[in-house]
N, C-alpha and C positions, 0 to 999 in steps of 0.2 A: 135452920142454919142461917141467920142473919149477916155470916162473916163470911160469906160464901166469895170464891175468885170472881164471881162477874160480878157483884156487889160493890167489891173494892174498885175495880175499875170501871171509870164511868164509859158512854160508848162519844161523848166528846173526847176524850183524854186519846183518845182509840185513833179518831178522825183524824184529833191534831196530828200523832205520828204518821198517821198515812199520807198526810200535806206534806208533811218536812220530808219523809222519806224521797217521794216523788217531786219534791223540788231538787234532791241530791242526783236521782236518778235519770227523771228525763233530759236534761240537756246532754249527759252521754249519752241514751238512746237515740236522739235525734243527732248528735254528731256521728254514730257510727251508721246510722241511717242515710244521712249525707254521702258520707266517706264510701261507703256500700255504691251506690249512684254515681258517683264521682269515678271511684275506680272501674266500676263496667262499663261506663260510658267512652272510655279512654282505651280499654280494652276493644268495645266495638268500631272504635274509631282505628288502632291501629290494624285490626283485622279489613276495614275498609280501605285501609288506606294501601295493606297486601294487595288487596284483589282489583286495585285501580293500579297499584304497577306491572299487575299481570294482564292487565287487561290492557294496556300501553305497552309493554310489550311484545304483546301478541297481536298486534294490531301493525308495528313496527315489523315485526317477522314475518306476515303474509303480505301487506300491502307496500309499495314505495310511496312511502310520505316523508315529510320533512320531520326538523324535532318539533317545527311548533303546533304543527296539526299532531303527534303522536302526547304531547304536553296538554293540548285542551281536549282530547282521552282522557288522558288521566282526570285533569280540573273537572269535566263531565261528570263522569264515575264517581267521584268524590261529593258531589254535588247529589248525583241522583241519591246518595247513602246518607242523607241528611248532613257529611260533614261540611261546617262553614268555610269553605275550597278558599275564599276571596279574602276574608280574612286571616286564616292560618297559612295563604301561602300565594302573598301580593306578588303579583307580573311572574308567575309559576316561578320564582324563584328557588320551591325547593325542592324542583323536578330537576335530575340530572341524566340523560341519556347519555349513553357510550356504546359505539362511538358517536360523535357529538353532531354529526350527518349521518340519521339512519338509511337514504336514501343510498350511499357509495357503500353499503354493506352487499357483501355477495354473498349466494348461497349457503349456507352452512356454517356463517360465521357468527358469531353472538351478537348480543342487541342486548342491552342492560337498562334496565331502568329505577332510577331509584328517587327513593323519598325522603325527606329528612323535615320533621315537623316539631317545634318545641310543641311540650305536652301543656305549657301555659295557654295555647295559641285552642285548645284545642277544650280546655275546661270552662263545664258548666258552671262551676262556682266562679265569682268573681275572684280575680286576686288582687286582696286586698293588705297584705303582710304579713298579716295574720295566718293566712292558710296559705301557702304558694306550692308549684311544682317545681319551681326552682330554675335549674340550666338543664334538667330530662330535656330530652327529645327523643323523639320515634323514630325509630330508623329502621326501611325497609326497602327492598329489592327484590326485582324479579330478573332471572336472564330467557331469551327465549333464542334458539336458531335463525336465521334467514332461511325461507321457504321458498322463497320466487329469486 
């Protein structure tokens, strides 16, 4: 049977489609590969950035400290969680406590501590126009009682 299917097509003709194909294919694979990366890493950043407002304000509800010792808590926190604290969030500006002297809080009363971080500030991808976060930002808080 000289007319046979593998006869008619050579195993070059074969290659060439598997190159074109996987030139169509892989750069979506590596964009959602990225994009995969990109979104977990933002996810573990706002979950770090939960557990540094809990941890600023629970620091604020058993201890009398001021806001700026209960703010470099948080910056600390942030830091020890690999997030970049000094660049996503120059002279703690997006640390906000209430009330705004945790020190004049009396027993029983809240202590608020919150975060607010563009998601630009916070990505592993550069951004370049092409890919951006845009105006997102993270936004999180904790409250905790007065203790002491």
């Amino acid at each position: 049977m000289p007319n046979s299917i593998v006869s008619k097509f050579s195993w070059q003709k074969v290659r060439g489609v598997v190159a074109i194909e996987a030139a169509f294919v892989l750069p979506v694979l590596i964009l959602l590969i990225i994009a995969t990366i990109e979104i977990t890493y933002i996810l573990h950043a706002r979950h770090a950035m939960l557990d540094a407002a809990r941890e600023g304000a629970r620091y604020a509800a058993i201890e009398t400290v001021t806001a700026a010792e209960v703010k470099n808590k948080v910056i600390s926190y942030l830091t020890t969680m690999k997030i970049k604290a000094s660049s996503a969030c120059p002279n703690n500006s997006c640390i906000t406590i209430s009330p705004s002297d945790p020190s004049t809080v009396k027993r029983g009363e809240s202590i608020t501590v919150s975060l607010t971080i563009p998601a630009a500030k916070l990505s592993i991808v550069p951004n370049n126009g092409i890919y951006t976060w845009g105006s997102i930002k993270l936004n999180v808080s904790a409250s905790m009682a007065k203790e002491k």
